[in-house]
C-alpha positions as CSV (number, residue, x, y, z in Angstrom):
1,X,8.8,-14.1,-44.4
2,X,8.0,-16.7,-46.9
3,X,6.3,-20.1,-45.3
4,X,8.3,-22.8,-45.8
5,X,7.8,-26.4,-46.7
6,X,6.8,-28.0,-43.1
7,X,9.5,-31.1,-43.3
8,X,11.7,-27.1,-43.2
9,X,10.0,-25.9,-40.3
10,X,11.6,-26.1,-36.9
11,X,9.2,-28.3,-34.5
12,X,8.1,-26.3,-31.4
13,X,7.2,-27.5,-27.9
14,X,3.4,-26.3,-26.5
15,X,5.9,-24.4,-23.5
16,X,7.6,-22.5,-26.8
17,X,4.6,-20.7,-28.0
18,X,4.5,-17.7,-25.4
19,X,2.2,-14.3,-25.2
20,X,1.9,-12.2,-28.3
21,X,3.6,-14.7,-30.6
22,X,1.9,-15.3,-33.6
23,X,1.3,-18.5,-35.6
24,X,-0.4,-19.8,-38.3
25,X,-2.8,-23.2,-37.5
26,X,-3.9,-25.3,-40.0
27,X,-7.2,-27.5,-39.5
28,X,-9.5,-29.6,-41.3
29,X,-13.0,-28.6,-41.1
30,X,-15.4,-31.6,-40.8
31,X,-18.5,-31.7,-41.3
32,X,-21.0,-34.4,-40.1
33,X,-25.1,-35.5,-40.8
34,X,-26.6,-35.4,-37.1
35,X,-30.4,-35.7,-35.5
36,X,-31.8,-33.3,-33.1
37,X,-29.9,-34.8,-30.4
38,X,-26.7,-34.2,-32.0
39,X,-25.8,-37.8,-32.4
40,X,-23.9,-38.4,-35.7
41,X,-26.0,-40.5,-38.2
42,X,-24.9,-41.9,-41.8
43,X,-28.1,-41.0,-43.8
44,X,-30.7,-39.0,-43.7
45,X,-30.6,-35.2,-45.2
46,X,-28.4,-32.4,-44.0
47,X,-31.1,-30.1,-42.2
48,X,-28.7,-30.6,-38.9
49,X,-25.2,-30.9,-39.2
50,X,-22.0,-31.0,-36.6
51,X,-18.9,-29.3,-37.3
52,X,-15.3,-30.4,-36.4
53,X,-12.2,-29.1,-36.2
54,X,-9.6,-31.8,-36.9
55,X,-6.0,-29.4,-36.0
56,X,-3.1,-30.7,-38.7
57,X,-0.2,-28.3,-37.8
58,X,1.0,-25.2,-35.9
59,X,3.2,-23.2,-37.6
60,X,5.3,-20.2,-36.1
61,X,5.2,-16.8,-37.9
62,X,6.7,-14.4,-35.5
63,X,8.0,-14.3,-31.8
64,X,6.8,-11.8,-29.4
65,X,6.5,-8.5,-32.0
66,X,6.1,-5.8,-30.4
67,X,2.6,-4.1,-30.7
């Protein structure tokens, strides 16, 4: 099955996604400076960094296959 162009895709509801389904997820991965504390800061060197997830789209590939 070929992935579409997402303005193609069907939209799905959080209650849609059910057990054993499969989808694809697409995220941005962040990344940020922080001190030992783990508070973000704008300068300094990267010895300690944070890492973020920012989610952009769920995408479903196949309901329920069987296993």
């Amino acid at each position: 099955m070929p992935i579409r162009p997402y303005e193609l895709m069907h939209h799905w509801s959080v209650r849609d996604v059910a057990d054993y389904d499969v989808v694809m997820i697409e995220v941005h991965v962040l990344r940020s400076q922080c001190d030992e504390d783990g508070n973000i800061v704008t300068d300094g060197n990267w010895d300690r960094y944070r890492v973020h997830l920012e989610l952009q789209t769920v995408c479903m590939i196949w309901r329920n296959p069987t296993l």
